[in-house]
Structure formats: structure tokens, C-alpha cells
C-alpha positions in Angstrom: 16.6 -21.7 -33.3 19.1 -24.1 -31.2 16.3 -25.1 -29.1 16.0 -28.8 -28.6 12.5 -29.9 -29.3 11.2 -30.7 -25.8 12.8 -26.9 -25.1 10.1 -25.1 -27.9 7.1 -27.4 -26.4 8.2 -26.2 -23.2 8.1 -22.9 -24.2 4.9 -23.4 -26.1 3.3 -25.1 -23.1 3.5 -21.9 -21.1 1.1 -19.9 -23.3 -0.8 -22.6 -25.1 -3.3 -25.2 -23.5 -2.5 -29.7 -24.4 -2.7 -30.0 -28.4 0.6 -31.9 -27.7 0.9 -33.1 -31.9 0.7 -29.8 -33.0 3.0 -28.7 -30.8 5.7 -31.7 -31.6 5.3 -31.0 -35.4 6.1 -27.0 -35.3 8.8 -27.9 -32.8 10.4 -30.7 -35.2 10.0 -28.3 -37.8 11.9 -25.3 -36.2 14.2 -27.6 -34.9 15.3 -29.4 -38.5 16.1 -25.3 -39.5 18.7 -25.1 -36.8 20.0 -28.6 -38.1 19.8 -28.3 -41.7 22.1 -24.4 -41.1 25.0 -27.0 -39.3 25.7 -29.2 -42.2 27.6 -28.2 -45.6 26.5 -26.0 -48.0 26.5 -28.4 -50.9 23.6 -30.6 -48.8 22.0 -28.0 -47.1 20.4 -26.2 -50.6 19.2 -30.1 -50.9 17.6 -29.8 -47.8 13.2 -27.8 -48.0 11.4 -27.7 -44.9 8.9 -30.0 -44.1 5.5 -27.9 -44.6 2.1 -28.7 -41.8 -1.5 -28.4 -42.2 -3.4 -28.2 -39.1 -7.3 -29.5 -39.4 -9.3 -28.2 -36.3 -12.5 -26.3 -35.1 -11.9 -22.9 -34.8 -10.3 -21.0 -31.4 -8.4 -24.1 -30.5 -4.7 -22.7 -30.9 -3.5 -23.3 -34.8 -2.3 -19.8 -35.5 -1.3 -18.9 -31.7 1.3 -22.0 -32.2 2.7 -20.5 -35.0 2.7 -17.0 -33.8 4.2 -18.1 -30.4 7.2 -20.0 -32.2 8.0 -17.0 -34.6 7.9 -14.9 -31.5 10.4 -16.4 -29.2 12.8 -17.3 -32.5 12.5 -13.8 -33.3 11.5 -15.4 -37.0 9.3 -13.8 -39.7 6.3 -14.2 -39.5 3.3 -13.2 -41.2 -0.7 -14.9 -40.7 -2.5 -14.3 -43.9 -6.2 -16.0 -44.7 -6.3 -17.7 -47.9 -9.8 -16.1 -48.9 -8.2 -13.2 -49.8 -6.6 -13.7 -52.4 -7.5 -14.4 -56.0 -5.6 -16.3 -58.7 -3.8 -14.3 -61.0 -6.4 -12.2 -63.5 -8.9 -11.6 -60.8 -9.7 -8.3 -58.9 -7.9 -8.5 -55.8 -4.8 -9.5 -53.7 -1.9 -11.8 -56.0 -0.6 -14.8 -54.0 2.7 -13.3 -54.1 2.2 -10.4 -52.1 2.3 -12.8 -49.0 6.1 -13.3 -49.6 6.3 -9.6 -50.2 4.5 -8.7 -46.9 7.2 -11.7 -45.2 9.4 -9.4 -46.1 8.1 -5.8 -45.1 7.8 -8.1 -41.5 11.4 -9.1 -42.2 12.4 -5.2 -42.6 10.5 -3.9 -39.7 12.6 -6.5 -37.4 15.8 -6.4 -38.7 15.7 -2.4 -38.0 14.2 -2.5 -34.8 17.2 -4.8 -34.0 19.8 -2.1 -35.9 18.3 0.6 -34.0 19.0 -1.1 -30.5 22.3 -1.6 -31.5 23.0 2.3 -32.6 20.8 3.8 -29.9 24.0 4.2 -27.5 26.1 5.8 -30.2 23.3 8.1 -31.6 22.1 9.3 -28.0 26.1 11.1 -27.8 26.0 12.2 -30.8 23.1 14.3 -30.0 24.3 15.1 -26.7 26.9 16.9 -29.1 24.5 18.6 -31.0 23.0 19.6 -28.1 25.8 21.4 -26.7 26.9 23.2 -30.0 23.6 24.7 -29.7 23.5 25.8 -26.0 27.1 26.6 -26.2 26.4 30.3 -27.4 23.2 31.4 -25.1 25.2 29.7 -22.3 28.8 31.8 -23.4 26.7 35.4 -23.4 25.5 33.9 -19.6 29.1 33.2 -18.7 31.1 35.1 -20.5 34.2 34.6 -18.0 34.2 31.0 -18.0 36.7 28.6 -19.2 35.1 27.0 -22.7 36.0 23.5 -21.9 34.5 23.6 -18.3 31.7 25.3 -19.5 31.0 22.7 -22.5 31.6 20.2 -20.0 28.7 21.7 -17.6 26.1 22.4 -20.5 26.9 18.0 -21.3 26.0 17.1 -17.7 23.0 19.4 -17.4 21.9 17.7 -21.0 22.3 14.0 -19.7 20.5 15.1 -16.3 17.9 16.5 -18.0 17.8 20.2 -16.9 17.4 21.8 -19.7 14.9 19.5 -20.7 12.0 22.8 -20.5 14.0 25.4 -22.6 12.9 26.2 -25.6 15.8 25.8 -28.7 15.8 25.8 -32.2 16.8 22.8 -34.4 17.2 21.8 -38.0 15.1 18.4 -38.5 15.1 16.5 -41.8 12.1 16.0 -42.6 11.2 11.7 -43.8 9.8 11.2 -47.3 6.0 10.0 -46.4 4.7 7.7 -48.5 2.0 8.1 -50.8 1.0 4.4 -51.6 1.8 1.5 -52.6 0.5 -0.6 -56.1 1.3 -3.9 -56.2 2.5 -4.5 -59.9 3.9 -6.6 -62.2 7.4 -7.7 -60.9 7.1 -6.2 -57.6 5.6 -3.2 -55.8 5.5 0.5 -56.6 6.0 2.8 -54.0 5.5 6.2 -54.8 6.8 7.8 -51.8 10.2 6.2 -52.8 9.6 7.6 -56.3 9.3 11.4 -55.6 11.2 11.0 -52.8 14.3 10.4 -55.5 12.6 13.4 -57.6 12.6 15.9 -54.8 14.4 16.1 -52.2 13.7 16.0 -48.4 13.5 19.2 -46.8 15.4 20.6 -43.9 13.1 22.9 -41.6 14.0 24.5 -38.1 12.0 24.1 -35.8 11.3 26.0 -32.3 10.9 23.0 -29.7 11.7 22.5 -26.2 14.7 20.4 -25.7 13.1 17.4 -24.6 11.4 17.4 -27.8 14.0 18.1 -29.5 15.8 15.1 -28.1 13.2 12.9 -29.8 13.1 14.3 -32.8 17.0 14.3 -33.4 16.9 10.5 -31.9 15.1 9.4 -35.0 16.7 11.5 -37.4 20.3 10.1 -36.0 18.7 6.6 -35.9 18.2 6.7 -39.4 21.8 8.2 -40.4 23.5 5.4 -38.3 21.4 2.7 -40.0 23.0 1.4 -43.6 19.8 0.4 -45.3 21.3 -1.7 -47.5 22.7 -3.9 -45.6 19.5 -3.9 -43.7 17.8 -5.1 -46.9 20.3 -8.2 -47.8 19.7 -9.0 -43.7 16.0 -8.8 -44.0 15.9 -10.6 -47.2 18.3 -13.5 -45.8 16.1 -13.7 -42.7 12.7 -14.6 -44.7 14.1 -16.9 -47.2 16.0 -18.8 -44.5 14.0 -18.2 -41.5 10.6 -16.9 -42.5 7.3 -18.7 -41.6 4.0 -18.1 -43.6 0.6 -18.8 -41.5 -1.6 -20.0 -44.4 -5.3 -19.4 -42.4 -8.7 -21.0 -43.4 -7.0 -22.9 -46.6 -10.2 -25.1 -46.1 -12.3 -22.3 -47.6 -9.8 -23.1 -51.3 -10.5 -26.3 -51.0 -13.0 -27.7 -54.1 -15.7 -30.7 -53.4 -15.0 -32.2 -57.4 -17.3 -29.4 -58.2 -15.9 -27.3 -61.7 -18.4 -24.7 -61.9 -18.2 -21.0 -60.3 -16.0 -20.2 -57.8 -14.6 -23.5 -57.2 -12.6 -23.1 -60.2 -11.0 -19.9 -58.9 -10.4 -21.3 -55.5 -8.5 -24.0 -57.3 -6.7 -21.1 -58.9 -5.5 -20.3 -55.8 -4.3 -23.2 -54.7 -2.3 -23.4 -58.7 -1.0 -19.6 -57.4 0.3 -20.8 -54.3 1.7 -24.0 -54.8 5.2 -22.2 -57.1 5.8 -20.3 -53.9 5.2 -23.6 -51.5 7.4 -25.7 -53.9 10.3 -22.5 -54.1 10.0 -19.7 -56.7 11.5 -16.0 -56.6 9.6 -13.1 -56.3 10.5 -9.7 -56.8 10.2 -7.0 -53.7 11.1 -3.2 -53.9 13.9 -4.5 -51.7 15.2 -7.1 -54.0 14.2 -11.0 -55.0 13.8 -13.6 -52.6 13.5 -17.1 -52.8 10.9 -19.1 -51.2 12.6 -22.5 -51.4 13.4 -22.4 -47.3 10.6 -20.6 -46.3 8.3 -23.0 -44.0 4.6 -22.9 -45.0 1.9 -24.1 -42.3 -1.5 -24.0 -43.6 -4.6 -24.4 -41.3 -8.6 -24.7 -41.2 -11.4 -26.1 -39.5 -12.4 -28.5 -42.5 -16.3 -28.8 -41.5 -17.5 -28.9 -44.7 -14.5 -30.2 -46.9 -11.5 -32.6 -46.1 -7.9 -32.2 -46.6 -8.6 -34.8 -49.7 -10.6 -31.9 -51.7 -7.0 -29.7 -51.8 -5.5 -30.5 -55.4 -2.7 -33.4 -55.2 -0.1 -31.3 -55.8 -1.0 -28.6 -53.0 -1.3 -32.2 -50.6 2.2 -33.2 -51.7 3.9 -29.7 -50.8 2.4 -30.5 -47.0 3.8 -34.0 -45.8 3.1 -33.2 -42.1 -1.2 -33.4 -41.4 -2.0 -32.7 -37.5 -5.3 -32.9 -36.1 -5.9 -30.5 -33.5 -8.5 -31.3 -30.5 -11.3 -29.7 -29.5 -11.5 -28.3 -26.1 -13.7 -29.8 -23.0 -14.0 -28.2 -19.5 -11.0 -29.7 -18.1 -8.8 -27.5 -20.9 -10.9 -24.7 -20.1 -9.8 -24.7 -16.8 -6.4 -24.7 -17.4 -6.5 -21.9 -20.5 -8.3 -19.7 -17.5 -5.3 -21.0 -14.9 -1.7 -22.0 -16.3 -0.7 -19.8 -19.2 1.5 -16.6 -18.7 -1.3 -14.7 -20.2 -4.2 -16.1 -18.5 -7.5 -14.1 -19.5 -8.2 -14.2 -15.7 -5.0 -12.5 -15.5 -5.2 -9.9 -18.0 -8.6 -8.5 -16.6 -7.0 -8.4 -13.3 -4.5 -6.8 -14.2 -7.0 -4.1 -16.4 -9.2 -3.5 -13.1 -6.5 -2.6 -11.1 -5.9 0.6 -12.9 -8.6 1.4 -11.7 -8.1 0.1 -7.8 -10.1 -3.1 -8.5 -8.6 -5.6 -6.4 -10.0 -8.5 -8.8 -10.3 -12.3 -7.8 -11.7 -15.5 -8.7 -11.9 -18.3 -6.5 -11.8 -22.5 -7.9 -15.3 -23.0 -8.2 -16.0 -20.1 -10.1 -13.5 -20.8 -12.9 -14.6 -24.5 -12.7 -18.7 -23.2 -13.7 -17.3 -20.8 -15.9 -15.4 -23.8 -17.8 -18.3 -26.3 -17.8 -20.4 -23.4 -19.4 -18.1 -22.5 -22.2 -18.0 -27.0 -22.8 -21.6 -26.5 -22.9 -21.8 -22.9 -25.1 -19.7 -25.0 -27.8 -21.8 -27.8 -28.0 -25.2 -26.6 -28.5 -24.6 -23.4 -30.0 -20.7 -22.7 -33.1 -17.9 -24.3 -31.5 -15.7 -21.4 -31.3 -13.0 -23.4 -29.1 -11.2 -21.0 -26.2 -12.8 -17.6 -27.7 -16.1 -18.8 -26.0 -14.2 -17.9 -22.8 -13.6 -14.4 -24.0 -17.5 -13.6 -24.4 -18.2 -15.4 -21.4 -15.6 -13.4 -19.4 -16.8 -10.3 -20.9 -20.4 -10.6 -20.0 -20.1 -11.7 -16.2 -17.4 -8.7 -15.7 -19.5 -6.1 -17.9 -21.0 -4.2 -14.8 -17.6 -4.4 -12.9 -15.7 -2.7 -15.4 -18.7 -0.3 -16.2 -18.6 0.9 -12.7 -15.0 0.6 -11.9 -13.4 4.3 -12.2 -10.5 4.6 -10.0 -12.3 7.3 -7.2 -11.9 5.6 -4.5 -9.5 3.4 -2.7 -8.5 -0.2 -4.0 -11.5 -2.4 -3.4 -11.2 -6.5 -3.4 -13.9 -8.1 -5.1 -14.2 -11.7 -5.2 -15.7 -13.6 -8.4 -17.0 -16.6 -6.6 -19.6 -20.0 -8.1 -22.8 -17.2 -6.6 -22.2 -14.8 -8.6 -21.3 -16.6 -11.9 -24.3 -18.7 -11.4 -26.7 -15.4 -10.9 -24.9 -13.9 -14.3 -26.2 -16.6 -16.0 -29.0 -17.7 -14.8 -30.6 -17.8 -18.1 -28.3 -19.8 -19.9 -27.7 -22.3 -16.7 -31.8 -22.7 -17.2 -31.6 -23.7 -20.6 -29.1 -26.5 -20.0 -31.5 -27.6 -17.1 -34.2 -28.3 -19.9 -32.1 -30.7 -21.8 -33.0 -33.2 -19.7 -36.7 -33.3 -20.2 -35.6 -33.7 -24.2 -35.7 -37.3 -25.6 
């Protein structure tokens, strides 16, 4: 989170095409949580983030902002679509359960960082195991050799893998699984967790070959070496001070003065979420957490209703309003061209498996871009996903046919052949000029 500003647009700019506001508001954002951890205690609890809504057609970048900026913090993050959820009475999901999922996402990366850091430690003491169990086949082999030297060999042979195809046998704890989970009142019940406490888990032996067996003692050792406790506190620390909640389609909550039906239980919603926007505590089967310092960013398209129809309060708890644009040819273009992940890119990269050479020269991206500008206009604006239909019609035979028996073929997508794969749709832009 020390990144300067212009550092996390930077970073942003590699995978995510101009919307240059958005980008500066996420990246103030992130950047006033690095600056509000420096100063003193006493000020800092004074200190809530400063919460965005993003209004903008769909497939234009809103939630691939967010996710990018959790991903290269390494912050919480969790995308959640505010239809889902109900206000508090109604059949279906409680608002609080998004701060509850924060923190299974919280969980899942403070242990995958733990296990990194005991990997080292748990690979030798299985190396140990290992050898206590060779020891005695390998004794009646060598009956004459010193036991030291011959511990020693049975160690090397382990970490060069040639035993890897013998068959032992192991004892392997076998996990609690879980049976479900019930969201409740003041937290979540899981069930695994409950009988897990009433009976215990089971040790079984198992007949495996060793390279197996490596695996299977690698998680089991993991899981000893990991204090789950302090795992929890981590986790929990980690979403209230660093978590970010991806509030999707919040335009679909939003009422039009209207009382009557749903409206009133969209405005519920709003009422549900707002505690957790302005900081409440929830309870988690891994303790409470506040959501004072967790930073909210709501987004929707807003077609139909404006930013005005959310309730006041909702409004208040979202100082920061960024207008996203919508995307012409020119951005096309560049999503096809400049990002790390280029859809050009990644379909290269999947024909190849299967000795497709796969190329596209200028003028071929350049129609392709000036058809998915034109897709958008006449037809739902679906922003940069046009590209992905698009892309997946003109390459539909290639990868159909492409099945790796024979040797790696170039193939060349050039302005020819996109222009024959859509001949029909190039027709019906022709027409528009004979319409007054």
C-alpha cells in the first residue's frame, strides 16, 4: 500500500484501457490507507475512508479497477451484486454476510501466505518421516551397514526422488469436511466445525506410493505448522483495515419516488447496508469485525435511475461520484493491443497448444475495433465484452479444427478474412446510409 498514486495508475494502466478518473479516485483512495496507518493512533481511529460510486455502461472497467487494485495490494477483496440480497425479514441473503464472505477471502489469503512461509520447514519434517519409515525395509536390505550412513543415503534418495515409485504405508489424519454452512442470527453455523468438536478426526493408514504419500503428509504438516488462531486475529485485522467491498449494480436498489412493491424492499436494502457503510460490528465464526475502515465502492450502469434516486443517507456514505466513459474504436484498439492480458494475447497463447502459430496483423484489429464501436451502438452497449463475442465468432472454425496433429502452422488473421467473417453484419451497417 506505499505506492504513490501515479505508481497504482501506472500499474492500473497496464491491464486496464483510459478511464483516467476512475483510476485517480481508487488510487487516492488506496493511497490515503497507507497515509492514514503513518499517523498516531489517537487520529487515525478519526480517520474512515473515503467510499466511490462508479456510474457507467456496462463492460467498461468498474469492477476490473477494483479487482486489479485488491490484487497487486494483496487486499481483501470480495465483488458482490447488490440484487442479491434482501433486507432483513425477507427470504434470502442478509447484507451482512458480505462482511462475513470479506473475511472467508481474508482467511483463504492470510493461510496461503502462512503456508508459504512453513513449506520449507514442513518439507524436512517429512523428509524425517520418510526415513523412519524406509529405515526398516532398507536395514533387512543392508543389514551390515553403518545406521547413520545408511539414514543418511535413504534422506538423499528421498530428496532426489528415487523412491518416489515404491509403495509405503502411512498414517494420514484425516480433515473434518464440512457439512454446511447456515447463516444465523449473530454469525454463521458451521456444522462441520460442530461434529468435528463431537467426534474426533480419524487416523487411517493408507497404502500409497511415496510420491503420494509426499502430498498427502505436505498438507497434513502444513496444517500442524499453521496456528489458526493467530491466523484468524491476522485475517480479521486485514479486512477491517485493509478490506475492499465491490458493491456491483447498486443502481438496481436504487427507488424512482415510487413506495409501492419492490421499491420498498430495495430501499430496505440500501437501510441494511448503510450500518455496515457508516461502521458497525458483525459477528463471523472467526470472531467480530468492524467495518468502520473497510472501503466500500459501489457501481452501476444507472440507465434507468440516477445516483439521486439512492436514499440521502446511502449518497452521504459515498463522497467520491466518478463517471466512467464509454468505449469508441480508438479504446478498442488499444484493449486488443497494450494490456498484459490482451484477448489477442490470450487466444494466442490457447492456439499454440495446439501448434497454432496465431497472428493478427493492424488492419484487422483496427476492423475488428470499428465493428465492436458499431455492435454497441445499434444493438446493448456491452462496453469491451463486445470484443469477447466478436473474437470468439471470427476464431470459432480455427479453434474447432485446431488439434495439435501436425506441425506448428502460422496463420495470419488479416482485414480479408475479418471482413468475409462478417460479412453480414458489415452489410447491415452499409444500409444505414440509405436511412433518413
Amino acid at each position: 500500500m506505499n505506492l504513490s498514486p501515479k505508481e497504482i495508475v501506472k500499474e492500473l494502466d497496464t491491464y486496464i484501457i483510459g478511464q483516467s478518473k476512475a483510476k485517480k479516485a481508487v488510487a487516492v483512495a488506496l493511497r490515503n490507507r497507507y497515509r492514514r496507518s503513518m499517523i498516531n493512533p489517537e487520529l487515525r481511529d478519526e480517520i474512515t475512508p473515503k467510499n466511490i460510486i462508479m456510474k457507467g455502461p456496462t463492460g467498461v472497467g468498474k469492477t476490473e479497477i477494483a479487482r486489479r487494485l485488491a490484487k497487486f495490494v494483496k487486499a481483501p477483496f470480495i465483488k458482490v451484486e447488490a440484487t442479491k440480497y434482501t433486507e432483513v425479514g425477507y427470504v434470502g441473503r442478509d447484507c451482512e454476510s458480505m462482511i462475513r464472505d470479506l473475511v472467508e477471502v481474508s482467511i483463504r489469503l492470510v493461510k496461503e501466505e502462512k503456508r508459504e512461509n512453513v513449506t520449507d520447514k514442513a518439507k524436512i519434517n517429512i523428509e524425517q518421516r520418510l526415513v523412519d519409515i524406509i529405515y526398516p525395509v532398507k536395514r533387512q536390505e543392508f543389514p551390515d551397514k553403518n545406521a547413520e550412513e545408511l539414514r543418511k543415503e535413504i534422506l538423499e534418495n528421498i530428496k532426489n526422488n528415487k523412491y518416489d515409485n515404491e509403495l509405503i504405508e502411512v498414517s494420514i489424519t484425516e480433515q473434518a469436511k464440512p457439512i454446511g454452512i447456515m447463516p444465523g442470527i449473530g454469525g454463521d453455523i458451521d456444522f462441520g466445525n460442530v461434529l468435528g468438536s463431537i467426534f474426533p478426526r480419524s487416523t487411517k493408514k493408507r497404502k500409497v506410493t511415496l510420491k503420494k504419500a509426499k502430498e498427502l503428509m505436505m498438507a497434513e504438516e502444513i496444517e500442524k505448522l499453521i496456528d489458526n488462531d493467530s491466523v484468524n486475529a491476522e485475517a480479521i485485522r486485514r479486512a477491517e483495515q485493509e478490506g475492499i467491498v465491490f458493491i456491483d449494480e447498486i443502481d438496481k436498489i436504487a427507488t424512482k419516488g415510487s413506495q409501492k412493491g419492490p421499491d420498498v424492499s430495495r430501499e430496505g436494502v440500501q437501510r441494511d447496508i448503510l450500518p455496515l457503510v457508516e461502521g458497525s460490528t458483525v459477528n463471523t465464526k472467526y470472531g467480530t469485525i468492524k467495518t468502520d475502515y473497510i472501503l466500500f465502492i459501489a457501481a452501476g450502469a444507472f440507465h434507468i435511475s440516477k445516483i439521486e434516486d439512492l436514499i440521502p443517507e446511502f449518497q452521504g456514505r459515498f463522497p467520491i461520484r466518478v463517471e466512467l466513459d464509454s468505449l469508441d474504436a480508438e479504446d478498442f484498439y488499444k484493449i486488443l493491443t497494450q494490456p498484459k492480458n490482451a484477448l489477442t494475447m490470450q487466444y494466442a497463447e490457447l492456439l499454440k497448444i495446439d501448434k497454432v502459430n496465431l497472428k493478427f496483423d493492424k488492419e484487422a484489429l483496427l476492423g475488428i475495433s470499428r465493428l465492436a464501436e458499431k455492435e454497441n451502438e445499434t444493438n446493448e452497449n456491452l462496453g469491451a465484452r463486445r470484443l469477447h463475442s466478436l473474437l470468439e465468432n471470427l476464431l470459432e472454425d480455427i479453434s474447432f479444427n485446431a488439434d495439435g496433429n501436425h506441425d506448428m502452422v502460422d496463420v495470419v488473421i488479416d482485414k480479408n478474412y475479418v471482413d468475409r467473417a462478417f460479412t453480414e453484419s458489415n452489410k447491415k451497417y452499409d444500409l444505414s446510409k440509405y436511412i433518413i
